[in-house]
N, CA, C and O atoms as a CHARMM CRD file, in Angstrom:
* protein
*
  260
    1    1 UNK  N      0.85200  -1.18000   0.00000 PROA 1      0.00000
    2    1 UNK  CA     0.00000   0.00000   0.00000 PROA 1      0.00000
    3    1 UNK  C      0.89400   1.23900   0.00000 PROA 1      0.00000
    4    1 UNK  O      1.75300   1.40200   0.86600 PROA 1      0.00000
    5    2 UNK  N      0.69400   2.03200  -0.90400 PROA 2      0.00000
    6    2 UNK  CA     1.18200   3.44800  -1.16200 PROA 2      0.00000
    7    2 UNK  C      1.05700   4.29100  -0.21400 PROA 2      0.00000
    8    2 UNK  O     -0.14900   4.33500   0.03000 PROA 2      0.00000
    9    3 UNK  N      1.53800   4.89800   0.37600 PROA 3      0.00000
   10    3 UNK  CA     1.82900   5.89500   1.34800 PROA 3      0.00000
   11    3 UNK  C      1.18300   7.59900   1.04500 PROA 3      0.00000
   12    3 UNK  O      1.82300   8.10900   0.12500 PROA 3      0.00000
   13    4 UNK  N      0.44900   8.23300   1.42300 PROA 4      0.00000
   14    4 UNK  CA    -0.14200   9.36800   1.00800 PROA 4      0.00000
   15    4 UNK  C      0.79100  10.13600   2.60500 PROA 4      0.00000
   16    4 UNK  O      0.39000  11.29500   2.71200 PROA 4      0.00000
   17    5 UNK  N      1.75000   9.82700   3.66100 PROA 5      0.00000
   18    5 UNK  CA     1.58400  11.16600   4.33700 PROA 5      0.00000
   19    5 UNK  C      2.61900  12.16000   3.89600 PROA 5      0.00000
   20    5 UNK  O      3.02200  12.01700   2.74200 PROA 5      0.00000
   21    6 UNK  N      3.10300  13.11000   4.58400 PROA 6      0.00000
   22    6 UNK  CA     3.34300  14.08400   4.18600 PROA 6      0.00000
   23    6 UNK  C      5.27900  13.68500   3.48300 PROA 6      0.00000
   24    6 UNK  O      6.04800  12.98100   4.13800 PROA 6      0.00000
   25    7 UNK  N      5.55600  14.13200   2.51900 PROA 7      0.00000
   26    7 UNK  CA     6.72900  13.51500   2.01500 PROA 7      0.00000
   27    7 UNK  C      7.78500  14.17000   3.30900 PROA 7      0.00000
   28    7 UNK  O      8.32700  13.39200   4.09400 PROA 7      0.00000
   29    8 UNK  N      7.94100  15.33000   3.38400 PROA 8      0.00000
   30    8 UNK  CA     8.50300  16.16600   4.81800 PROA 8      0.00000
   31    8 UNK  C      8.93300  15.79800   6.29100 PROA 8      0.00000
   32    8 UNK  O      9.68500  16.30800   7.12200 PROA 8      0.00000
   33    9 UNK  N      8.25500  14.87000   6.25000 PROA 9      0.00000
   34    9 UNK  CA     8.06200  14.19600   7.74400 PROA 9      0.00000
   35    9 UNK  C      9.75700  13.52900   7.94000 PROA 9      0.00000
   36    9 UNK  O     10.44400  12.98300   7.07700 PROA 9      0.00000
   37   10 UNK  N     10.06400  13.78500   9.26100 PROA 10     0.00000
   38   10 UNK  CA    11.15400  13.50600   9.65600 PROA 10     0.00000
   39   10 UNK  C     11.23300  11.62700   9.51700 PROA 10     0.00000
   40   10 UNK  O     10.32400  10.80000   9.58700 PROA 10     0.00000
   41   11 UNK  N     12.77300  11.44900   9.29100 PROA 11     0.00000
   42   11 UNK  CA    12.79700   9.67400   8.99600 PROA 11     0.00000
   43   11 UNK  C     11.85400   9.36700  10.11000 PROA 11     0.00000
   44   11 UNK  O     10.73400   8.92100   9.86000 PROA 11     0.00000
   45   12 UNK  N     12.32500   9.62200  11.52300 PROA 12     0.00000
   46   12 UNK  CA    11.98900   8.65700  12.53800 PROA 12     0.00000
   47   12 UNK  C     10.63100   9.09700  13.27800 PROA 12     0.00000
   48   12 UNK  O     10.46900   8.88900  14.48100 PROA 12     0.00000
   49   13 UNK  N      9.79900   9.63800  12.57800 PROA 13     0.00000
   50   13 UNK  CA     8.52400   9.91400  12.76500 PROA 13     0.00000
   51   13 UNK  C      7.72100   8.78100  11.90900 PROA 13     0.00000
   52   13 UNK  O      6.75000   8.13000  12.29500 PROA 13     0.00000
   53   14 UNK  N      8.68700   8.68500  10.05600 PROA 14     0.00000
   54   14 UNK  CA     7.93100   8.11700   9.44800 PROA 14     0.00000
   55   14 UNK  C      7.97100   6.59700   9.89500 PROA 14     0.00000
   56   14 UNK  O      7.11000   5.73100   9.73900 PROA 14     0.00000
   57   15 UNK  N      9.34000   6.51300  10.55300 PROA 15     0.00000
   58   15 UNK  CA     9.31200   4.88700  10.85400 PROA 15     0.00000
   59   15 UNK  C      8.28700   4.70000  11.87000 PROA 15     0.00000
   60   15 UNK  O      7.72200   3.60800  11.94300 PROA 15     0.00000
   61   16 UNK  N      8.00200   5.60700  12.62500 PROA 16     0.00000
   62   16 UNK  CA     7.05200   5.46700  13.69300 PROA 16     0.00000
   63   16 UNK  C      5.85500   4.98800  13.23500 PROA 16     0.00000
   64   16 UNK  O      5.32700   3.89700  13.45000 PROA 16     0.00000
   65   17 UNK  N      5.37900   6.18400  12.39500 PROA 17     0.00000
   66   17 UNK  CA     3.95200   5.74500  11.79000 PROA 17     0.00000
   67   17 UNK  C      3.91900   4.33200  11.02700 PROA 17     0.00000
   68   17 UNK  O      3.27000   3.31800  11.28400 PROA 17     0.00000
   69   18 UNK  N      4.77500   4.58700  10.07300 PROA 18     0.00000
   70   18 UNK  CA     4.85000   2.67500   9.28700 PROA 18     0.00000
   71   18 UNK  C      4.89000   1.48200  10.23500 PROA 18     0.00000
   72   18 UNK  O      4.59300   0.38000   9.77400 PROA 18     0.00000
   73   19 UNK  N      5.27200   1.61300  11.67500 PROA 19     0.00000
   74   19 UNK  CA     5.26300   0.64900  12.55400 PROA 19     0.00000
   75   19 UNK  C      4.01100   0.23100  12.92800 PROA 19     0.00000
   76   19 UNK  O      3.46500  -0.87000  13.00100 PROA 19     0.00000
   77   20 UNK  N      3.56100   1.77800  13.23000 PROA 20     0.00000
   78   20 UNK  CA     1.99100   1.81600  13.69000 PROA 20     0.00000
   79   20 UNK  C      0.98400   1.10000  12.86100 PROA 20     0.00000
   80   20 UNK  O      0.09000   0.36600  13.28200 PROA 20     0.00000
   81   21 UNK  N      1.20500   1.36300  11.82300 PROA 21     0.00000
   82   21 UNK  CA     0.09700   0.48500  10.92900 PROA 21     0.00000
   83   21 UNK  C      0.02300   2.03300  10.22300 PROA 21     0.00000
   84   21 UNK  O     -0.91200   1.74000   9.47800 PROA 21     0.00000
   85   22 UNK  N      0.21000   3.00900   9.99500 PROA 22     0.00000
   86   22 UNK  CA    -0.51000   4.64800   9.71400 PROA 22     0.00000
   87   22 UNK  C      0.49500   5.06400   8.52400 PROA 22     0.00000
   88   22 UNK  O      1.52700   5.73500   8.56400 PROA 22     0.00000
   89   23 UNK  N     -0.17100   4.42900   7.44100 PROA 23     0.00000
   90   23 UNK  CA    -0.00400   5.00400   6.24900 PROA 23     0.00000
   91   23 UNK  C     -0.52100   5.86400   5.15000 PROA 23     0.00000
   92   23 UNK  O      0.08800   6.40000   4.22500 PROA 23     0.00000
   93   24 UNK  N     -1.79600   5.87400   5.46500 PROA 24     0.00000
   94   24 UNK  CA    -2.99600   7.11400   5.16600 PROA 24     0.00000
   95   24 UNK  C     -3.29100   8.04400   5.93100 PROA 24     0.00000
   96   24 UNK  O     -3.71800   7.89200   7.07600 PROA 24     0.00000
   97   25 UNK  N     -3.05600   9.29200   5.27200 PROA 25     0.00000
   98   25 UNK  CA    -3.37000   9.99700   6.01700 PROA 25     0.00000
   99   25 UNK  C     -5.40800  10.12800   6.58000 PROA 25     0.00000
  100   25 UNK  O     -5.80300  10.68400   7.60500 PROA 25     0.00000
  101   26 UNK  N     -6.08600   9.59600   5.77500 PROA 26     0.00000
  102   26 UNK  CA    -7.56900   9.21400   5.80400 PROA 26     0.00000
  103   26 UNK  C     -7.49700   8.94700   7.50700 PROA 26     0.00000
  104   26 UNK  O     -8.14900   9.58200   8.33600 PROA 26     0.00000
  105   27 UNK  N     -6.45900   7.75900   7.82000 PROA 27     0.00000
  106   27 UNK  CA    -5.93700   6.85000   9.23800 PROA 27     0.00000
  107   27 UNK  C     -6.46400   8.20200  10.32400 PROA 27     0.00000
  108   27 UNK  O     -7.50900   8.24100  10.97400 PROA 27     0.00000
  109   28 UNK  N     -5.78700   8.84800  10.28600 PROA 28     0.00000
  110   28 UNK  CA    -5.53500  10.31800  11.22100 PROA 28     0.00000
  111   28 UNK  C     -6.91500  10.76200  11.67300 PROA 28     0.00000
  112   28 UNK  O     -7.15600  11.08600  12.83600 PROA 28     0.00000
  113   29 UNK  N     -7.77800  10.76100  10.72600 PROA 29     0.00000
  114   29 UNK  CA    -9.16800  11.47400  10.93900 PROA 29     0.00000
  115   29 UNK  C    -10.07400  10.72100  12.28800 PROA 29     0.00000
  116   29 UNK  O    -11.11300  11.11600  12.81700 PROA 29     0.00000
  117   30 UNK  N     -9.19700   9.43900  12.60800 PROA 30     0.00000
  118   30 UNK  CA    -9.96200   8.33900  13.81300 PROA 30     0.00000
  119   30 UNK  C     -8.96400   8.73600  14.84100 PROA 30     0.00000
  120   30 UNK  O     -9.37700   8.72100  16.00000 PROA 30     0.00000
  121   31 UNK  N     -7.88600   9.04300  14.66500 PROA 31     0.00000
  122   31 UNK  CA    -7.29600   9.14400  16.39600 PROA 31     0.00000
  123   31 UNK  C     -6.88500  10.77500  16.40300 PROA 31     0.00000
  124   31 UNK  O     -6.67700  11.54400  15.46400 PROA 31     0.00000
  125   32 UNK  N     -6.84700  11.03700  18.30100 PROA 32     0.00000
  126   32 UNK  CA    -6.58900  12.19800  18.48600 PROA 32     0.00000
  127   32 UNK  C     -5.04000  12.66000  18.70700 PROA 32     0.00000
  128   32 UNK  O     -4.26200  12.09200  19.47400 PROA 32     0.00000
  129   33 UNK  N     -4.72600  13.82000  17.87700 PROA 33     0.00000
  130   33 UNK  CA    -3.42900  14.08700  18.60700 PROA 33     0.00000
  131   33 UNK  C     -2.45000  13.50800  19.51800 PROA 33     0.00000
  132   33 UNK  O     -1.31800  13.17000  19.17400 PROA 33     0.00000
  133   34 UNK  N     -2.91200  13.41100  20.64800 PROA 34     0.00000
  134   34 UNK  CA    -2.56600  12.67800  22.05300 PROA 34     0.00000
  135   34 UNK  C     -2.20200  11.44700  21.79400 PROA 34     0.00000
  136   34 UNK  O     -1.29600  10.97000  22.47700 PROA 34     0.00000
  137   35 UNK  N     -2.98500  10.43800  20.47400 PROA 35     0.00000
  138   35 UNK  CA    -2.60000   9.15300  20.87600 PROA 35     0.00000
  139   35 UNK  C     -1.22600   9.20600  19.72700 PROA 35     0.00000
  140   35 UNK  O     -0.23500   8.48000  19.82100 PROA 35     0.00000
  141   36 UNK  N     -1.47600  10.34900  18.54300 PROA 36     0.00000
  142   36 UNK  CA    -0.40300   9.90300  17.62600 PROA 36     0.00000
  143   36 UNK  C      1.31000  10.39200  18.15700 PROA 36     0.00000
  144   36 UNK  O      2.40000  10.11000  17.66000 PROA 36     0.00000
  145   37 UNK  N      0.88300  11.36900  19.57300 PROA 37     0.00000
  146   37 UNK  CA     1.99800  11.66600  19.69900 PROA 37     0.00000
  147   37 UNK  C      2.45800  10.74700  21.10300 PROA 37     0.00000
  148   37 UNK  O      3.20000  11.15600  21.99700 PROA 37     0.00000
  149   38 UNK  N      1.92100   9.64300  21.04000 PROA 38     0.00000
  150   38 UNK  CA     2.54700   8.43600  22.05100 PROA 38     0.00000
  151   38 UNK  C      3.60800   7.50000  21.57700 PROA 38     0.00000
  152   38 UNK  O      4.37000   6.78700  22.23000 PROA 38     0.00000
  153   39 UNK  N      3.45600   7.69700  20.05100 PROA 39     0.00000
  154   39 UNK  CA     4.35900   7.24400  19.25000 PROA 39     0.00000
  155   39 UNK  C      5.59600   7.31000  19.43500 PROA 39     0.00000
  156   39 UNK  O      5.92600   8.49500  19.46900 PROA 39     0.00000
  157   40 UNK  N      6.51700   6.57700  19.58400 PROA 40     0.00000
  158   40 UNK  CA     7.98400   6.98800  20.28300 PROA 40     0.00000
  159   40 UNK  C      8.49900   7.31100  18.46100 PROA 40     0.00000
  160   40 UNK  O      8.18000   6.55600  17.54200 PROA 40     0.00000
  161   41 UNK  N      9.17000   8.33800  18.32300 PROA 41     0.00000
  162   41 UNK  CA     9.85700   9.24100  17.04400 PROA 41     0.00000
  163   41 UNK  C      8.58300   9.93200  16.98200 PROA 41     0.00000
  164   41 UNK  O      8.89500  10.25400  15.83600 PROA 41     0.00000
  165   42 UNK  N      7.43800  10.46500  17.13300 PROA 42     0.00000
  166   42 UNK  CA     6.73900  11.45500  16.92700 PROA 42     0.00000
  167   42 UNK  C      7.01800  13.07500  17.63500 PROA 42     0.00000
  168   42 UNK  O      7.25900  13.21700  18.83300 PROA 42     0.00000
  169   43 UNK  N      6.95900  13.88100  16.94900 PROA 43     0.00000
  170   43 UNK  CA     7.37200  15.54900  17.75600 PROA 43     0.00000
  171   43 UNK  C      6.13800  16.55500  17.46000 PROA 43     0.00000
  172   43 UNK  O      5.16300  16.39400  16.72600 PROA 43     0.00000
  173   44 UNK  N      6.49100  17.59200  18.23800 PROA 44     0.00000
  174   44 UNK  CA     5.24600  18.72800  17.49600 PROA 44     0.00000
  175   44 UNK  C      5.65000  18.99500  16.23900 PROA 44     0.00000
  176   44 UNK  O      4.65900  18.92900  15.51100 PROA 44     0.00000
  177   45 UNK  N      6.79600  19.31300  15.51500 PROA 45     0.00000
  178   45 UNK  CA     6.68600  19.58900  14.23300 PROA 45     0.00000
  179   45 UNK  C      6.48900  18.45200  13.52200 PROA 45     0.00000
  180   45 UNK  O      6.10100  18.80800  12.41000 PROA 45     0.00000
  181   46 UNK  N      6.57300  16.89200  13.59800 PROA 46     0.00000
  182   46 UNK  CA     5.59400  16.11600  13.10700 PROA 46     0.00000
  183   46 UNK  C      4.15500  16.01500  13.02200 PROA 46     0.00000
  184   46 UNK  O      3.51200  15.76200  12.00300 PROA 46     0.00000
  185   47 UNK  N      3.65600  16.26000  14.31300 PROA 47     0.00000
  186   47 UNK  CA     2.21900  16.25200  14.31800 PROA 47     0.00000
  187   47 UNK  C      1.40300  17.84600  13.43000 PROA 47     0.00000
  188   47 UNK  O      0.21600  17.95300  13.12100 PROA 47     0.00000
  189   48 UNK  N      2.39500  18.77400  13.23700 PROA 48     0.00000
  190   48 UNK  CA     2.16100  19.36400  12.76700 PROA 48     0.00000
  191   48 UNK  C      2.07200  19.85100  11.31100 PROA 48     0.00000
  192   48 UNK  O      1.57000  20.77600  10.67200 PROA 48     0.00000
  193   49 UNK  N      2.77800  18.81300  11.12700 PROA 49     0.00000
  194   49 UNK  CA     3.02500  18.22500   9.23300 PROA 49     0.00000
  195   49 UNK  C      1.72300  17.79000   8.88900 PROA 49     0.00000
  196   49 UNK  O      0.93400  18.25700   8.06700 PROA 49     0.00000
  197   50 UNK  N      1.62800  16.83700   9.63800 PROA 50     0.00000
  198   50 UNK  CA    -0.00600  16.02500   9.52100 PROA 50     0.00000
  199   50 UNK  C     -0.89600  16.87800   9.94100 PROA 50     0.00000
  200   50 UNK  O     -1.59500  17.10400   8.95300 PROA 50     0.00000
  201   51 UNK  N     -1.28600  17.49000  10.82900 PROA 51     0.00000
  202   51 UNK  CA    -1.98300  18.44500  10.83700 PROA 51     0.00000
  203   51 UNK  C     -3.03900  19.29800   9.72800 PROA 51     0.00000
  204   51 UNK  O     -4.25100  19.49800   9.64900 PROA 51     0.00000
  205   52 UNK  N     -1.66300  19.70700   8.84000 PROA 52     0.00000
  206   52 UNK  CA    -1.42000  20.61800   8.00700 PROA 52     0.00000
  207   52 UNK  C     -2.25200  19.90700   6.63500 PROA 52     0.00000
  208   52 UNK  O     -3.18000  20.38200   5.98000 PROA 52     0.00000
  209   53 UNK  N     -1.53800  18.59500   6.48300 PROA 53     0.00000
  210   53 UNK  CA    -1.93400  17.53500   5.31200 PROA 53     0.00000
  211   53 UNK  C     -3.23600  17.72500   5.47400 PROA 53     0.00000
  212   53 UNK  O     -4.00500  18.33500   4.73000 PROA 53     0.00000
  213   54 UNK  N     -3.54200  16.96400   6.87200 PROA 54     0.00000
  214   54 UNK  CA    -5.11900  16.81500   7.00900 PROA 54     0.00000
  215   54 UNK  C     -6.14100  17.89300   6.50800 PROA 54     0.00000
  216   54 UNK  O     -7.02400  17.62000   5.69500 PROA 54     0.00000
  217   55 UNK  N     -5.95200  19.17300   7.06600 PROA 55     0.00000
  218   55 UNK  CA    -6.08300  20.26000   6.81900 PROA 55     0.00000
  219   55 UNK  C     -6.53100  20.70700   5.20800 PROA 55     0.00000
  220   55 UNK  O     -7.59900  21.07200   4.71500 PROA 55     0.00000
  221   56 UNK  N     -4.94900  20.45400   4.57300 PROA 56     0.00000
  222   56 UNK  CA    -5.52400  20.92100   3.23700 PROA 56     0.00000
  223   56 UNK  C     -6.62600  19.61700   2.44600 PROA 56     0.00000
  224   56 UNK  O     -7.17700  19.82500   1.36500 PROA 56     0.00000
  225   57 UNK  N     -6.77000  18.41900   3.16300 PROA 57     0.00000
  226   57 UNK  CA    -8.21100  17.48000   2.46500 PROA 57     0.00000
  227   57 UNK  C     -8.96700  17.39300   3.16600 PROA 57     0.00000
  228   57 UNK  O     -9.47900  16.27900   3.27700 PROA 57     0.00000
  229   58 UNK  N     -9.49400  18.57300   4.08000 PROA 58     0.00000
  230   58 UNK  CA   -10.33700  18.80400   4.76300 PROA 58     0.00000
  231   58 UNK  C    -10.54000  18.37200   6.10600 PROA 58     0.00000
  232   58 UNK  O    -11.47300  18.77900   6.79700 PROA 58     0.00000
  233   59 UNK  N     -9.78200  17.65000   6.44200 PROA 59     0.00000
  234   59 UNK  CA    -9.91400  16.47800   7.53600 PROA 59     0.00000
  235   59 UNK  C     -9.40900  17.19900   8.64200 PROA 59     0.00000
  236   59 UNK  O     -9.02600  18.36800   8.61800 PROA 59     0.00000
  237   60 UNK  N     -9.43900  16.14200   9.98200 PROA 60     0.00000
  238   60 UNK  CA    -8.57100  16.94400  10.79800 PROA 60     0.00000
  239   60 UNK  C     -8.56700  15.28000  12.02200 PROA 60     0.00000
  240   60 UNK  O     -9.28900  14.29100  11.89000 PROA 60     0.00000
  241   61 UNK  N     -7.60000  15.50300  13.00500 PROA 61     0.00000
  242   61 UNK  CA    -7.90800  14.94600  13.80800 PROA 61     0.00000
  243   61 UNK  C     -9.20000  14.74400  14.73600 PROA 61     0.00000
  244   61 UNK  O    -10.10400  15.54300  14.49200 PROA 61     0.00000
  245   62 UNK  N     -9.38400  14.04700  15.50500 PROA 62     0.00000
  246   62 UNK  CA   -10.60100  13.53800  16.54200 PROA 62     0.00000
  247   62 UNK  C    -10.02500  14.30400  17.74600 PROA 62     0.00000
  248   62 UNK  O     -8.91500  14.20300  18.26900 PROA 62     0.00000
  249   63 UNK  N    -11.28400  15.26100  18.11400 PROA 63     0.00000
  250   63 UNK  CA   -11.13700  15.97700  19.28400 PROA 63     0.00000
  251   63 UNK  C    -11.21800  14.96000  20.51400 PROA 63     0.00000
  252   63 UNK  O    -11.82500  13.89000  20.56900 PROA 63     0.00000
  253   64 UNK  N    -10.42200  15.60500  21.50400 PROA 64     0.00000
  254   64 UNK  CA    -9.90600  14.86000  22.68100 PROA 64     0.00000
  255   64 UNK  C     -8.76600  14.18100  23.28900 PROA 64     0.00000
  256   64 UNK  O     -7.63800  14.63700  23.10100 PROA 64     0.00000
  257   65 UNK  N     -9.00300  12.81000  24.22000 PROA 65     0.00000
  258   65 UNK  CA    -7.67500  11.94100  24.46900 PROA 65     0.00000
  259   65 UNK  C     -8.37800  10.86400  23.44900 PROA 65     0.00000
  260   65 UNK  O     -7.80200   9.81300  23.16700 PROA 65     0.00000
């Protein structure tokens, strides 16, 4: 499966997410912030890449924990 997140994203964020199972960014629109940044290699300027992605296809994260 082809990868849609942000090309930008730091290596060890992306290894994070590919571990996770989180290769769509679509993925993002079900969990909140909080859980993607439990991710060990995740940072604020990662979550803020995605953010951003989400953002411009309308989407966004799930409010809350």
């Amino acid at each position: 499966m082809n990868s849609n997140l942000p090309t930008e994203l730091a290596k060890p964020a992306q290894r994070a997410l590919e571990r996770a199972g989180y290769l769509q960014l679509e993925q993002f629109s079900k969990l909140s912030e909080v859980e993607v940044m439990k991710l060990h290699g995740m940072g604020p300027k990662a979550l803020e890449q995605i953010r951003r992605a989400l953002n411009d296809r309308g989407l966004s994260f799930v409010k809350g924990s």
